[in-house]
ZAZA-111766 format. One record per residue (C-alpha): x, y, z. Coordinates in steps of 0.5 Angstrom, whole numbers. Layout:
ZAZA-111766
     u     v     w
     X     Y     Z
...
end
This chain:
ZAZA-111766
     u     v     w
   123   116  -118
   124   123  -115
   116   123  -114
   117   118  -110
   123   119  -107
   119   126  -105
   113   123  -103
   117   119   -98
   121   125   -95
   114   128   -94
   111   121   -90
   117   121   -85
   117   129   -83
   109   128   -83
   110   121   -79
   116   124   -74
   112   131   -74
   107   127   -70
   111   124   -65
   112   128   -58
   113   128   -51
   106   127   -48
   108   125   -41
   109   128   -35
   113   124   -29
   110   125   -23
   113   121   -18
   112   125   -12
   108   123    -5
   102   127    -6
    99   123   -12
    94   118   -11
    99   113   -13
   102   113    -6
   100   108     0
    98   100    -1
    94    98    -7
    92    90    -6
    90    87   -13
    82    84   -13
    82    82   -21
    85    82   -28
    81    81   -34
    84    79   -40
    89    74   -44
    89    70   -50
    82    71   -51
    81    77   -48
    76    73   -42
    80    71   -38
    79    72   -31
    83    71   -24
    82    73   -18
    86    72   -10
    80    67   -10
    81    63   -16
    89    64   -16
    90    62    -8
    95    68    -8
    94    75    -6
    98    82    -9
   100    88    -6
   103    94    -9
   105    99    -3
   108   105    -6
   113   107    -1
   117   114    -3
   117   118    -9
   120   113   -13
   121   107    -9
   115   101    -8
   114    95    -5
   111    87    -9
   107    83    -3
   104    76    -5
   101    72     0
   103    77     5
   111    77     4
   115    82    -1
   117    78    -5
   121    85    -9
   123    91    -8
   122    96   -15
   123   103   -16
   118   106   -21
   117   111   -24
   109   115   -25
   107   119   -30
   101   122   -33
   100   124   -40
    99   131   -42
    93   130   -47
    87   127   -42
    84   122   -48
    91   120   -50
    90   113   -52
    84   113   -48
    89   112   -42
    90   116   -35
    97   115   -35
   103   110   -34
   107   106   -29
   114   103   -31
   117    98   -24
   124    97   -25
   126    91   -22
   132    91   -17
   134    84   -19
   137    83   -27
   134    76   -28
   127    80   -29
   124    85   -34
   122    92   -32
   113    92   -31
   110    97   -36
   103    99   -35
    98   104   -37
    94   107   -32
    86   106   -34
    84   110   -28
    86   113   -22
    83   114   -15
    83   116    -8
    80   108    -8
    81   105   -14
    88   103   -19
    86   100   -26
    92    97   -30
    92    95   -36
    98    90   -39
   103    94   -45
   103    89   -51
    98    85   -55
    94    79   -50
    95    83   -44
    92    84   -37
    87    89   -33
    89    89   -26
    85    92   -21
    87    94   -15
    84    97    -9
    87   102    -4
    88    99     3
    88   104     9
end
């Protein structure tokens, strides 16, 4: 019994050892996040194929990050809500394969804060993949 006992202490020190801080929050303008983003694709779902697009759809999405924290969602050109968000990048570059994460935490109460990884990252191009098990990648492409 107190081999066992043992043998779990040593499990949850390994287990809570291995757990850390991995993120960097940077919600500031001169990230590339910043400026218009419209949505072209996302790929994924139940069956992991899924494709929609604007075409597909009939709906066009925007996402405009505005200020430092705040961002702006467009369908069929009209705002369809305000959110505040917050940026981060993981500290170790091959953390779960993933450039970073994108948290939008909506204004109105009757809708879940959004959660995104975010695959990749450029000064064109914004690929997001859905937190959860039949999620989504997104890509965007950044509007001038």
């Amino acid at each position: 019994m107190k081999r066992i006992k043992y043998l779990s202490f040593i499990f949850c020190v390994f287990l809570l050892s291995s757990c850390g801080n991995d993120a960097v929050v940077d919600n500031n303008q001169s990230s590339n996040i910043a400026g218009r983003w419209v949505w072209v694709e996302s790929v994924g779902g139940f069956t992991g194929h899924d494709v929609m697009t604007p075409a597909k759809t009939g709906v066009t999405k925007s996402i405009t990050f505005v200020s430092a924290a705040k961002c702006i969602l467009t369908e069929n050109g009209k705002i369809v809500q305000q959110a505040n968000y917050i940026f981060g990048k993981y500290s170790d570059s091959d953390y779960l394969g993933v450039y970073g994460y994108l948290n939008i935490n909506y204004s109105d109460t009757n809708r879940l804060a959004s959660k995104y990884y975010v695959n990749s990252l450029s000064n064109a191009k914004l690929v997001l993949s859905d937190f959860g098990c039949d999620g989504y990648t997104h890509t965007y492409i950044k509007s001038y």
